[in-house]
C-alpha positions in Angstrom: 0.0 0.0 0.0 1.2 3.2 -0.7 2.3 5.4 2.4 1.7 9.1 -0.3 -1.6 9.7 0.6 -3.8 12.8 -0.6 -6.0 14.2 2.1 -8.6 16.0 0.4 -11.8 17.6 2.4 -15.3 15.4 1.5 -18.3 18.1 2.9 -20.6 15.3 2.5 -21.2 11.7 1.6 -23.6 10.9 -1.4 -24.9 8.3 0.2 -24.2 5.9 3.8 -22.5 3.1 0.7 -20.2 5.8 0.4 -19.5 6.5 3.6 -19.0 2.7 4.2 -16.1 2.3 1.8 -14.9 5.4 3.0 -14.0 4.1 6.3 -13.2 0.6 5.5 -10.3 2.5 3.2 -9.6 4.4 6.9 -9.7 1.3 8.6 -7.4 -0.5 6.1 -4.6 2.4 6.6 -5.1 2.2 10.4 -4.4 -1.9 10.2 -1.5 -1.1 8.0 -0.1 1.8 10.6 -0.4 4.8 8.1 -2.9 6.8 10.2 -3.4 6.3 14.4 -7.1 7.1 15.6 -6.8 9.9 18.3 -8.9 11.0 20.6 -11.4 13.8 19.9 -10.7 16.7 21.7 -13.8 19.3 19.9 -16.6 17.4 18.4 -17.4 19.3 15.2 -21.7 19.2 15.5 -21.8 18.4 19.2 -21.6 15.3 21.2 -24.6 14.1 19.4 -22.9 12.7 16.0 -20.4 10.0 16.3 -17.0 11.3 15.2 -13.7 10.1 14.8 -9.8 11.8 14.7 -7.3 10.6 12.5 -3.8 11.3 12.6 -1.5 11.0 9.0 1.7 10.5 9.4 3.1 14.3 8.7 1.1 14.8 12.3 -2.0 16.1 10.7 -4.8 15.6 12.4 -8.4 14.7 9.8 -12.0 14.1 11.3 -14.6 11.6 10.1 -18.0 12.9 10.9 -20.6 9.9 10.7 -23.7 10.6 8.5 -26.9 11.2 10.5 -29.9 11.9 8.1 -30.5 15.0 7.4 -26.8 15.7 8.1 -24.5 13.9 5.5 -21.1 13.3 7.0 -18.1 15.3 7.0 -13.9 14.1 6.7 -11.9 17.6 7.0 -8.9 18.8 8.9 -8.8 19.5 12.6 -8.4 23.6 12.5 -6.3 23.4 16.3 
């Protein structure tokens, strides 16, 4: 697996399918040890919507916002 990845902002998922893979993909670069999950520090829409951190391996920190109808998910950077 390539360790170059492109981290590009997604404002929304088309659809909970794409969400899906979307995270498998996460979980696949976890397993391999190109990202680490961190803790969240400052949930994006509250408490209320399941998030997740990600950390790449240049120390940049990405959030994974699950999709909760109307809302449609969210992966963006972590402004700190």
């Amino acid at each position: 697996m390539d360790s170059k990845i492109i981290w590009e902002e997604i404002e929304h998922f088309s659809s909970y399918d794409e969400y899906k893979n979307f995270y498998d993909w996460l979980y696949k670069l976890k397993m391999n040890g190109l990202i680490e999950l961190v803790p969240v520090k400052e949930y994006y829409a509250g408490q209320n919507l399941d998030e997740y951190w990600f950390k790449n391996q240049e120390g940049n920190i990405w959030r994974l916002v699950v999709p909760d109808f109307p809302f449609e998910g969210y992966w963006g950077p972590v402004c700190t």
